[in-house]
TIGUVEX-357836 format. One record per residue: residue in one letter; y, z, x of N, C-alpha, C in turn. Coordinates in pm, whole numbers, plus 50000, padded with zeros to 5 digits. Layout:
BEGIN
AYZXYZXYZX...
//
This chain:
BEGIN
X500839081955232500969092755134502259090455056X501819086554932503369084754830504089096654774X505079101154811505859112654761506749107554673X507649115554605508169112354545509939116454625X510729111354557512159108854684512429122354710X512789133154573512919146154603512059156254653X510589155854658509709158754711509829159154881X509719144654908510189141055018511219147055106X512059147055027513369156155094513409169655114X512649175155007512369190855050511629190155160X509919184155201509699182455313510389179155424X510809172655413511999163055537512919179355586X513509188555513514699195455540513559207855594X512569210955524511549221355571511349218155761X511199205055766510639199255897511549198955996X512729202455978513759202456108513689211756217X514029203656318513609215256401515079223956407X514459236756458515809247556470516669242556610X516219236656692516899230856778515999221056858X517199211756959516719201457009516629196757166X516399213457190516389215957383514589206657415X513959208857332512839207857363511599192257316X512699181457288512059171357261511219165657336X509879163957245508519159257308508689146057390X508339144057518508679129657627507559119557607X506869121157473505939108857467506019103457340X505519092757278506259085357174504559083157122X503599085357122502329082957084501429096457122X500039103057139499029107557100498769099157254X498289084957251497859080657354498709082357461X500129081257433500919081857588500599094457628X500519103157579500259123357610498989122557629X497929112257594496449113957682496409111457810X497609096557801497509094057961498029102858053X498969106857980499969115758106499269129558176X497989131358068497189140458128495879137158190X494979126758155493879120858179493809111758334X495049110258310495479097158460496159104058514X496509120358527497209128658629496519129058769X496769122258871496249122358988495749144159039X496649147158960496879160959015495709168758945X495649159558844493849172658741492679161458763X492359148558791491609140958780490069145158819X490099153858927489309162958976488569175758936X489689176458854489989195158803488779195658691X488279206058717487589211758582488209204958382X487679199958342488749201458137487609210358071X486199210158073485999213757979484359215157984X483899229357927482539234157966482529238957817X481349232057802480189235657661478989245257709X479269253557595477869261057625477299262757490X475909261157499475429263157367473919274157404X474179289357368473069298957407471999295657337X471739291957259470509291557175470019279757250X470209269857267469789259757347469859260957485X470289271957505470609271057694471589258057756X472079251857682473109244457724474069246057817X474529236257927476039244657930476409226458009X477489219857945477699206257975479399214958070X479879207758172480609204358242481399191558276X482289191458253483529174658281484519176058318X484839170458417486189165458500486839158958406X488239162058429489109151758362489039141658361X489179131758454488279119058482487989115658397X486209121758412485439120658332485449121558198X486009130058154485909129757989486689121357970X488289123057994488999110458000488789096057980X487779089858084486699077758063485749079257920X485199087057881484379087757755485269089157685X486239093657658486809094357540487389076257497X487779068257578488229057857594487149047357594X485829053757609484559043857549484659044957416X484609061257364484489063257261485449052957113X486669054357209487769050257115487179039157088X486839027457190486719014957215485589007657110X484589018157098483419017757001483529018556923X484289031856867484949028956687485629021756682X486209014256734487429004356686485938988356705X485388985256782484898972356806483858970856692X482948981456693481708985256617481538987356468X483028994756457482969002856244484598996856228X485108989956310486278985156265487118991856226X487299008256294488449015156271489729010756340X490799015156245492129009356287492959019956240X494059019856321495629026056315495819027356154X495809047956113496099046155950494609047455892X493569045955938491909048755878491769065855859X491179067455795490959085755796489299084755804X488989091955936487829091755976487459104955937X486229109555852485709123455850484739128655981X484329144655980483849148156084483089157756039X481659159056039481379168455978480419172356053X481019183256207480139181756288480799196656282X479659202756421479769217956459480449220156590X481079224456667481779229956801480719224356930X480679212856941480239204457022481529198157133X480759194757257481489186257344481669172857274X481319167957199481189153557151482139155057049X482429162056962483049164956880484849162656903X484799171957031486259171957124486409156657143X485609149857157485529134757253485799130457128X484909131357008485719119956872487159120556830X487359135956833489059144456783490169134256934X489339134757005490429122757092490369112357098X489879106457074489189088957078490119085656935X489699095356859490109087456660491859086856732X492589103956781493999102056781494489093656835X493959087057006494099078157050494439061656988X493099062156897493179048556828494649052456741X494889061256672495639065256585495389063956405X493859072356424493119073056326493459086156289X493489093956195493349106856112492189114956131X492139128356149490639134456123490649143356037X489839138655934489679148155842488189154155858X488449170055923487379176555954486999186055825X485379186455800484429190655737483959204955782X483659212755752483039223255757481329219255720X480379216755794479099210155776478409220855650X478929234755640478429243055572478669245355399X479509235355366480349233055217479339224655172X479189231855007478209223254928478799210254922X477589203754845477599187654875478579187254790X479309196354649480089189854575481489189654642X481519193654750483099198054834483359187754902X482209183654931481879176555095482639163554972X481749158354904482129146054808483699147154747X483899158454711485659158154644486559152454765X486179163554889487009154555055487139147255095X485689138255080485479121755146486319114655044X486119118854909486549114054847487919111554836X488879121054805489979121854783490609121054901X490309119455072490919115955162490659099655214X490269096455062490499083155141489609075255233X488769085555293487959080555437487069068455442X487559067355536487459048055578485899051455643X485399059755723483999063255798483679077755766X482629085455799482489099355832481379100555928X481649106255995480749113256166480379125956122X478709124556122477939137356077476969139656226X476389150456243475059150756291474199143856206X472589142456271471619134856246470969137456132X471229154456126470209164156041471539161355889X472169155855903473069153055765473679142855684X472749128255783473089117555787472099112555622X470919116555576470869115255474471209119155360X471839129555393473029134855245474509126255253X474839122055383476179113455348476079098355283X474859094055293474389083155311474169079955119X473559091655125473269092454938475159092354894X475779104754925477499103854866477809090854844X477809081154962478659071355009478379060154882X477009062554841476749051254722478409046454615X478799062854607479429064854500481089066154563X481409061354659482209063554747482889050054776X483679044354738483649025554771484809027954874X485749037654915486279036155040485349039655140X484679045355193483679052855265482619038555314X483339033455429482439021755462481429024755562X481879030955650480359038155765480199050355712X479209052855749478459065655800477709063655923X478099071855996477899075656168477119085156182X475929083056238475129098256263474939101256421X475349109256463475379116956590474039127156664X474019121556779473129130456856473729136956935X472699144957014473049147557148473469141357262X473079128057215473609115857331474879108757273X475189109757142475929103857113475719094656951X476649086256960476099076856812475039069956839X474119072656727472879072056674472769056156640X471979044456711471609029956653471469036156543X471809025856427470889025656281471509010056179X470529002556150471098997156074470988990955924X471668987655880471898986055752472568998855652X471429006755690472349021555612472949028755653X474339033055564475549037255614476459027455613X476149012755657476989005455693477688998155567X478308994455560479388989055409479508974855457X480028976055639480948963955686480148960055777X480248947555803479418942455911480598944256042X479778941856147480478946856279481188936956310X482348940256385483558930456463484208935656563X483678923456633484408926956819486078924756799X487238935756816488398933356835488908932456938X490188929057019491028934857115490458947357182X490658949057312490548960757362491578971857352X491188983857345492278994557270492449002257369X492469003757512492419011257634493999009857586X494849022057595496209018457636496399031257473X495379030857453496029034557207496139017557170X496259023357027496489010856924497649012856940X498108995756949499378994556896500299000156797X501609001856801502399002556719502399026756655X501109027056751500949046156711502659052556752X502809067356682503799072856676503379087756692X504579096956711504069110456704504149113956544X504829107556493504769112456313503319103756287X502209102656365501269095456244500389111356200X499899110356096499129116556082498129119556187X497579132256259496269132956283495149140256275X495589151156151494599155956092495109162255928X493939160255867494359162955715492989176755688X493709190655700492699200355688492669203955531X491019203055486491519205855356491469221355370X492169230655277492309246955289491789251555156X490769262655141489929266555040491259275454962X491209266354815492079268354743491249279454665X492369291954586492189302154539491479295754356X492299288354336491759284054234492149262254241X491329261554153491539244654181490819238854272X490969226054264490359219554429491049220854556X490509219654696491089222354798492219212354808X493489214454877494449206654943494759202355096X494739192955077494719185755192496109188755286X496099196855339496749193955464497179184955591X498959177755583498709164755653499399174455802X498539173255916499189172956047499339161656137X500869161756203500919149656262500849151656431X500679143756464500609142556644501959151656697X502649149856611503769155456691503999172656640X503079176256570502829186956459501819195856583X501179187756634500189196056741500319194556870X501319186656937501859189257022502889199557032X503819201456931504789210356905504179225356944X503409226956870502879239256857502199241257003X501429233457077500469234457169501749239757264X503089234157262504039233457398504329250357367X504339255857193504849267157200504129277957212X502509274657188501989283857216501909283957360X501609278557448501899278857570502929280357648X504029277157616505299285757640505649300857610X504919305157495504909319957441504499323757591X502929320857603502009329057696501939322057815X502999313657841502669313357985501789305458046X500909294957953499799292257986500289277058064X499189277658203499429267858303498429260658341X498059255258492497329247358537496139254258583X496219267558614494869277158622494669284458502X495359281358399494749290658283493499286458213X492549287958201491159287458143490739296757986X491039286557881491149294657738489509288757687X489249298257639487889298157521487939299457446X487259294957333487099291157196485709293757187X485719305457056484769304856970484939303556832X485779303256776486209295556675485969282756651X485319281656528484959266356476486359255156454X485779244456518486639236156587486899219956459X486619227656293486769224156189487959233956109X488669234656205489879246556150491159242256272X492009248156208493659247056258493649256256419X493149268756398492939275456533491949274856610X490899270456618489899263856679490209252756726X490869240256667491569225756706492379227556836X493599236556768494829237056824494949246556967X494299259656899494269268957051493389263057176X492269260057094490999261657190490849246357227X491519234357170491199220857242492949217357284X494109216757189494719208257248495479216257350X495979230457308496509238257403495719235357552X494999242357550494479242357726494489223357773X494879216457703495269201457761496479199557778X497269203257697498719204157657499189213457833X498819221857859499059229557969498349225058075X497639217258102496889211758198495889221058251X495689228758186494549237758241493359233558182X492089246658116490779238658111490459245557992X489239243757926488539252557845487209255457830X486939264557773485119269357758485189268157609X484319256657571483639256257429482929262657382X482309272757298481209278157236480439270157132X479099270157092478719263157011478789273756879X478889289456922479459297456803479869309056832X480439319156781480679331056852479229339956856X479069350156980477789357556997478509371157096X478529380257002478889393757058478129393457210X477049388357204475729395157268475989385357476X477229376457410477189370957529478599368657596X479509373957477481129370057525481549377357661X481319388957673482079394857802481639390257907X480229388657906479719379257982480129364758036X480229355557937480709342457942482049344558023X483339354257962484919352458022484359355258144X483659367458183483199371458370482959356858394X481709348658352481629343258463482139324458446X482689325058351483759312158359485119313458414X485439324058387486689331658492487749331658400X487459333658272488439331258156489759338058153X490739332658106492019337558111493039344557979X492119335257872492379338957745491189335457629X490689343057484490509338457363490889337657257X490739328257181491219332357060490619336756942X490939347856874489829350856831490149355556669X489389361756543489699364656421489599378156411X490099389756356489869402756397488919408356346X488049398256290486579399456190485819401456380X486009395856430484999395056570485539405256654X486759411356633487439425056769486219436656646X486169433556519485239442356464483349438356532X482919428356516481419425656587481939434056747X482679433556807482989431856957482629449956937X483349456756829483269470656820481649472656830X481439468556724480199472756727478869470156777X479429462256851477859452956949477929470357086X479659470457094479899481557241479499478957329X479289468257392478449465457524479209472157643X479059478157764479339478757849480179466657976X481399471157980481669454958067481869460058154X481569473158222481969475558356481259467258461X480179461158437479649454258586480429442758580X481349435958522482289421758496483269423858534X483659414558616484969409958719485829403258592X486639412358515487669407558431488929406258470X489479406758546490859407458642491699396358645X491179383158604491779374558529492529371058383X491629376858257491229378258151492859386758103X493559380358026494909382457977495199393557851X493959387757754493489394057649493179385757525X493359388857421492869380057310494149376257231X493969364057179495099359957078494349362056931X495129369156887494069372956717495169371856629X494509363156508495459358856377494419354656294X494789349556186494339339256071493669349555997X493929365755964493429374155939493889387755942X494009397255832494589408655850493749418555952X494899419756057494479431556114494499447056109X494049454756088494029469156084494269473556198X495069481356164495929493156255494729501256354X493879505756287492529515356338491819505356396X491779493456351491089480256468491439477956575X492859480556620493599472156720493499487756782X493979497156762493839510056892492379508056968X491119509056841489939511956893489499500157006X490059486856953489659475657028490579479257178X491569479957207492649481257257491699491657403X491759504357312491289516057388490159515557408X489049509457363487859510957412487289496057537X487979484957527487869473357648489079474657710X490089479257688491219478457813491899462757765X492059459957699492209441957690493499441457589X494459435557602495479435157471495249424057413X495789426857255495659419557136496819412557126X496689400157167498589391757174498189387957018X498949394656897498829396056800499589384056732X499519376856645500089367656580499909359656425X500509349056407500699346056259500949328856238X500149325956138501069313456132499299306656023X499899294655966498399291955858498369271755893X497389267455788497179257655857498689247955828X499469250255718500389244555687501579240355792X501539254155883502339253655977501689253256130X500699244856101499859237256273499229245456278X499259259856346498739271856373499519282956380X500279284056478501069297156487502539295856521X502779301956451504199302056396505319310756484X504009329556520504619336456610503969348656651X504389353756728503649363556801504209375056898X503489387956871504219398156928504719392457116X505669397757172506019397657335504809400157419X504589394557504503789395257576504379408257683X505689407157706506529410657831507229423457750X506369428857663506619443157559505829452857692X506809464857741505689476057765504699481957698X503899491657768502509492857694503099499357587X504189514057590504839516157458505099509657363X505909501457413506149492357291505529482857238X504429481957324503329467257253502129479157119X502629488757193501469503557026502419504656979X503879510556991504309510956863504739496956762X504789485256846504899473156725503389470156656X502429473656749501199468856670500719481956560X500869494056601500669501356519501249517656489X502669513656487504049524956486504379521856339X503789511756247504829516456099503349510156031X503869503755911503069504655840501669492855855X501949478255884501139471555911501699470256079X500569464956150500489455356261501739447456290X502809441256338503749433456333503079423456397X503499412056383502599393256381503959390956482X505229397756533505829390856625507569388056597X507619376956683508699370256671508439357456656X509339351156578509529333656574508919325056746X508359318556693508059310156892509079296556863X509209288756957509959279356964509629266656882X510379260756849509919252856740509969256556606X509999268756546510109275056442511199283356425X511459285356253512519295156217511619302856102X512129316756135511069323656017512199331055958X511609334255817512759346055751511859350455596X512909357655547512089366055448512819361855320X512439358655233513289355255143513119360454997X513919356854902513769367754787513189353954678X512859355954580512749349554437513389338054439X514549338354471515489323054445516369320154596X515129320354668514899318354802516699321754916X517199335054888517989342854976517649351455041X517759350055175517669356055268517679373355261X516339384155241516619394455235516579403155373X517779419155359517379425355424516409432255493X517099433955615515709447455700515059458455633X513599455455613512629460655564512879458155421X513259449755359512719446055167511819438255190X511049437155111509439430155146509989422055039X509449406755048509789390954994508989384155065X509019372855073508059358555092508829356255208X507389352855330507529347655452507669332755427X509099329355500509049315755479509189309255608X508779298155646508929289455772509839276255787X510189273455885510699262555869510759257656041X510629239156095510889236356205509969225456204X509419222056357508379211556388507499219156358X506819225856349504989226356316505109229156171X505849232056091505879226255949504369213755919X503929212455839502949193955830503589187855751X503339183655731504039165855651503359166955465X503109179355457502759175755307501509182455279X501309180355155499439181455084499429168555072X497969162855100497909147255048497729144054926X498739137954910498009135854737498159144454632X499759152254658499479164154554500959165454556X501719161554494503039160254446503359178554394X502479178854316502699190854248503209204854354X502119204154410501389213954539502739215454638X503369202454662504239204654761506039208054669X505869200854565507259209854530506849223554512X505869228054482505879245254456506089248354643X505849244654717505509251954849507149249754911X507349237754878508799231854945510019233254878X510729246054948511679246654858513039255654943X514089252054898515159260654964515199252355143X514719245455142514839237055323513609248055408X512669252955324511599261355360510299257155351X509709258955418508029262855367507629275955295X507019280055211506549290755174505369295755195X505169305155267503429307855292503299310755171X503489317855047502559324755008502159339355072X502559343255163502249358455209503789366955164X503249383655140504299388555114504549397255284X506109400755290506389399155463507719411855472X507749412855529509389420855528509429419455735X510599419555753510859423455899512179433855944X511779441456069512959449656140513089444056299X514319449656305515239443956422514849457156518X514709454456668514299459856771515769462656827X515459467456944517339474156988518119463457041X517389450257030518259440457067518509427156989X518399429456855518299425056745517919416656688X516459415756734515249406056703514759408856593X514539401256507513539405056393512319401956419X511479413256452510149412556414509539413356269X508599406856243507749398356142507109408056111X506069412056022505379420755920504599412455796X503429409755781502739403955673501849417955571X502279420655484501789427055393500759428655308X500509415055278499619408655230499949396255128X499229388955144499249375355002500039377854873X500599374154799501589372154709500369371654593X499519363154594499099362354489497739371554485X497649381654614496109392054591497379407154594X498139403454559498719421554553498399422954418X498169435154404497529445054293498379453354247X499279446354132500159449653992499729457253920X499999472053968499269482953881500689491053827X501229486753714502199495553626503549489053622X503289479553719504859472153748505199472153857X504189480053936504239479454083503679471654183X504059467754276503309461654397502909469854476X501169466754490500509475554613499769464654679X499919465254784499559457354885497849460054878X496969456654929495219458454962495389463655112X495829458255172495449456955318495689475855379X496739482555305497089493655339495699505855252X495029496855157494109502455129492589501955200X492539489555262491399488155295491259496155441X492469496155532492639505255628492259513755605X492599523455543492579536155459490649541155466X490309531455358488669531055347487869529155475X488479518855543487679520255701487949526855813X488819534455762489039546355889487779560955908X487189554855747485869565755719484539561855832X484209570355868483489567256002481859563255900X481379564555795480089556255738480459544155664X482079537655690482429524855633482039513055701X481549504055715481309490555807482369480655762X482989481355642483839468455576484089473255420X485549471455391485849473255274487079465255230X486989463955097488129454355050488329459954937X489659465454913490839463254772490659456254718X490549456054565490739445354479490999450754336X491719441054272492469447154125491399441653976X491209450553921490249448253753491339453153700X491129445253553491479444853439491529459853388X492809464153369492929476953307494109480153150X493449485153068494489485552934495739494752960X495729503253014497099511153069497459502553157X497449504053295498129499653419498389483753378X497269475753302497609460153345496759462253473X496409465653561495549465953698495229477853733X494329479853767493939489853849492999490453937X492579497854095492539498954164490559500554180X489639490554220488689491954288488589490154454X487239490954479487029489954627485579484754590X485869480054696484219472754783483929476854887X482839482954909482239487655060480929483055075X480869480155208479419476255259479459491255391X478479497755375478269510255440477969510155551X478299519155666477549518455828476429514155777X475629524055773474309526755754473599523255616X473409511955573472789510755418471459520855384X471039531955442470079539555398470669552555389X471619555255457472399567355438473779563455420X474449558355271475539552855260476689565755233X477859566255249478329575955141478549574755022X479269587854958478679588754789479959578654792X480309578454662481779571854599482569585254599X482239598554551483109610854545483569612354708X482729612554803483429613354922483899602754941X484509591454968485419578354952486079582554905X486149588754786487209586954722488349597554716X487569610854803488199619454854489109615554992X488059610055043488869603155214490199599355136X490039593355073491279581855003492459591254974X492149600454903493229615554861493959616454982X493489621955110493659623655190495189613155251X494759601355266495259589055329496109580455203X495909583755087496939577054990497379581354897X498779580254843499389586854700498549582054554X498499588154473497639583654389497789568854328X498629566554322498999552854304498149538654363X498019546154441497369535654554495999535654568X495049545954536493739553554555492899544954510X491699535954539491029528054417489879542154364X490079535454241489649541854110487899543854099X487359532954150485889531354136485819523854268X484409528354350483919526154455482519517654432X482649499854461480919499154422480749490754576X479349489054586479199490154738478159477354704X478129475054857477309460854873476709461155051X475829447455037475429445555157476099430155220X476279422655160477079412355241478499414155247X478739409555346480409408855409480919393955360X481989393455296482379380255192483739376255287X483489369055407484239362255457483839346655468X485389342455481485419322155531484629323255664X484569307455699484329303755849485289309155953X486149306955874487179311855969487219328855995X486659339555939486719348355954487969351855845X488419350855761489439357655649488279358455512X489209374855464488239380955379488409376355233X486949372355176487359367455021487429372154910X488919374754927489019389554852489269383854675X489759372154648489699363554516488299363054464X487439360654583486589353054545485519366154510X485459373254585485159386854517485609396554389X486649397254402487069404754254486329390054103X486129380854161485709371854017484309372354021X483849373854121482229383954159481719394854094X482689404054116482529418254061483329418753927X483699411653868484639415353771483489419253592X482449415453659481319420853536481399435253506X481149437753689480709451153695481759459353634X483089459053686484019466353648484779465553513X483969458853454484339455753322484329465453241X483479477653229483489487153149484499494953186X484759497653282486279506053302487839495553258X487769491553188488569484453154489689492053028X488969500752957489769507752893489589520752894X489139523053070489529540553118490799538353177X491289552553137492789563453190491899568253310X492899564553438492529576553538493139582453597X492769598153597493329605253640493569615753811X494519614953846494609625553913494149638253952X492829642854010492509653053948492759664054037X494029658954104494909674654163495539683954040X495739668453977496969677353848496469674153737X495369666853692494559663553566495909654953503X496889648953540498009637353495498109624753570X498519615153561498839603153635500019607653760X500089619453761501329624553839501109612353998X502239612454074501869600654173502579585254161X502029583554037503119571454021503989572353992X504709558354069505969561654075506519550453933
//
């Protein structure tokens, strides 16, 4: 990846770590496979159980064992498609055991993975392969003739790999670019690997433009794996699950390298299923999930009963990559008994950045999650420095809301290929999320964290900043709401003003918009109130579970087009009275 020198250096100063108690003891990806794979002490031990309900699946492997396959695996891409140290292999597979086995085999060799979302139109799929360079791509079977057509037009893109249930699929001639060559044996890693190599490049669904590539390095996901597991404690009996798609930063990181990183084990899902989770932690004996707070909402409303389940293990859930509501986290909280180890962090910065105390009393774990205005995401974890910063990136006071900025090892190494992208992000010896943040100090003068919402979805109505997220709370605290989202239209007074989106409990008995919009009186200053209520039946979230709230307001922006040059009013006082 060619940067440019000053570019470079803003990255480089973003990437320091805040201190150096905690340097990683392996110098490769492969030395940290062995040190866990060839542990006399887990060789035996449970790593890793697939279950797939729709199929009735459920695969089981010893460390050992997977250990050994993964080291066929490596051995095969490198002898067979001639991958080598520095190749960017694509993946455009679903939350499979096999999947886990390629994500280790490629790092091993000290190949790149650039993972696919199998569900992105073909023109996405082609901009990715494309613009990352990729030397191969690993599909399932059912997708091997759409990569096969891309690749025509693709002259880096020398294999295409199609995958079964057993594994890679014979096939020849098509797909293939290169003819086959027996190399060296690669048991041990490829030569010459590092913890700075690249080993995954996530692309992240850009608001506008094409997606950016995200570079993470080996030492980018070890970092993080040691801190999320240091946060929580996690050990040699801890048993974490994943239902999160394992084509994302928290799906990768929580649910595969963590529970390796700690020597404990994991439960794979082939997807999330209300209808079977409490179930599954009972009887895998689960210790932790990680989860999106789009699913503590399914979890609400599926309500299953878990009293016949031996949960007494079961820690609670790790939930991020997603605004949480205040009225989400009591109801979830109070109605399973289970805590929400609440947290923050995006793909830029590995996964998570930070997270409320575990070792908070029950007081104080409700009033940080829901005593002020949003949820608090925590404290800094190790490896990281967080702070709040203003416009020309200085450090602001307790409670002024400014830009969450990061800085340390789980920092990544860049956008690929996008010079531009990374001087806007890299700046001041910072990372910049992009989220707007403010934090307060506890009685022992910690700053806890606060995310407000996105920088670029706050809703500029008069010169003001209003956050969504304090609105959409607001709207779903109405007991016939199922899902609602804030969003700003075009207005000739304000410059913005205030709609909503609702998808209703009940789509046959919805409520009106006059009652909404009364609830809203109730729960917000007028300022804040959205103006027009239009309602829907799909829920407009990512894979990942975050709401598309861009991608919606350019959806609806027809509709709300005629209010574009209404005044609205107050109609306590028939004036704009309220704003401030």
């Amino acid at each position: 990846m060619n940067l440019s020198t000053d570019v470079a250096d803003r990255i480089g100063q973003a990437r320091c770590a805040p201190d150096a108690a905690t340097d990683l003891p392996w110098t490769s990806f492969a030395e940290f496979f062995r040190s866990r794979f060839y542990d006399p002490r887990l060789v035996t031990r449970n790593f890793l159980t697939y279950c797939d309900d729709d199929r009735r699946l459920r695969h089981t492997y010893r460390y050992a064992e997977f250990g050994t396959l993964v080291e066929q695996t490596a051995e095969r891409l490198h002898a067979e498609f001639g991958l080598r140290r520095g190749d960017r292999l694509a993946t455009l597979l679903f939350n499979h055991d096999l999947t886990l086995l390629f994500y280790f085999a490629a790092w091993t060799l000290g190949l790149t993975v650039v993972p696919l979302n199998i569900e992105e139109p073909t023109d996405k799929k082609r901009y990715i392969l494309e613009h990352s360079e990729a030397a191969a791509a690993l599909c399932w079977q059912t997708g091997y003739e759409e990569l096969t057509d891309l690749q025509r037009d693709l002259p880096n893109l020398r294999n295409v790999i199609a995958v079964g249930d057993g594994g890679i699929i014979e096939r020849q001639g098509a797909g293939l670019k290169r003819s086959r060559s027996h190399r060296a044996s690669t048991t041990g890693g490829a030569p010459g690997c590092r913890l700075e190599d690249p080993a995954l490049i996530i692309y992240t669904s850009g608001t506008t433009g094409p997606p950016k590539g995200v570079v993470l390095t080996v030492a980018n996901l070890l970092a993080d794996a040691d801190a999320i597991a240091d946060w929580h404690g996690f050990g040699l009996t801890d048993r974490l699950m994943g239902v999160l798609p394992i084509h994302h930063v928290n799906g990768i990181v929580v649910t595969a390298v963590t529970p390796l990183y700690c020597r404990g084990s994991l439960v794979l899902n082939r997807k999330f299923k209300s209808a079977s989770f409490w179930q599954r932690i009972h009887e895998e004996a689960v210790t932790c999930v990680s989860v999106v707070p789009t699913l503590l909402e399914f979890l609400l409303e599926a309500d299953e009963d878990i009293t016949p389940y031996k949960l007494d293990r079961f820690g609670g859930v790790i939930c991020g990559a997603g605004p949480l509501l205040k009225e989400t986290a009591v109801r979830f909280e109070e109605r399973f008994g289970v805590p929400i180890r609440h947290g923050y962090g995006l793909s830029e910065t590995t996964c998570y950045s930070c997270f409320l105390p575990n070792d908070l009393t029950p007081e104080e774990h409700r009033r940080w999650l829901t005593g002020y205005e949003f949820p608090s995401i925590g404290l800094a974890i190790r490896h990281n420095m967080m702070s709040i910063l203003d416009e020309g990136g200085k450090p602001l006071p307790e409670g002024t809301r400014g830009e969450i900025c990061i800085r340390g090892r789980t920092v990544c190494a860049g956008y690929f290929k996008r010079d531009d992208a990374n001087a806007a992000a890299f700046q001041w010896g910072w990372f910049r999320s992009g989220d707007e943040g403010f934090h307060l100090l506890d009685e022992r003068g910690r700053p806890y964290f606060f995310i407000s919402g996105r920088l670029k979805e706050l809703i500029i109505r008069g010169g003001v900043n209003v956050s969504p997220l304090e609105i959409d709370e607001a709207l779903k605290s109405h007991p016939a709401v199922k899902f609602a989202m804030a969003l700003p239209f075009e207005n000739r007074y304000y410059g913005e003003e205030i709609a909503a989106y609702v998808v209703p409990m009940n789509p046959a008995a919805p409520p009106s918009e006059a009652d909404l919009l009364t609830h809203c009186r109730v729960k917000l200053p007028f300022f804040k109130q959205p103006k027009v209520i239009l309602f829907g039946e799909d829920i407009p979230y990512t894979s990942t579970g975050k709401p598309k709230r861009l991608e919606l307001k350019g959806r609806l922006a027809e509709r709300l087009a005629p209010y574009r040059d209404r005044q609205f009013y107050d109609p306590r006082h028939g004036t704009q009275r309220g704003t401030p």
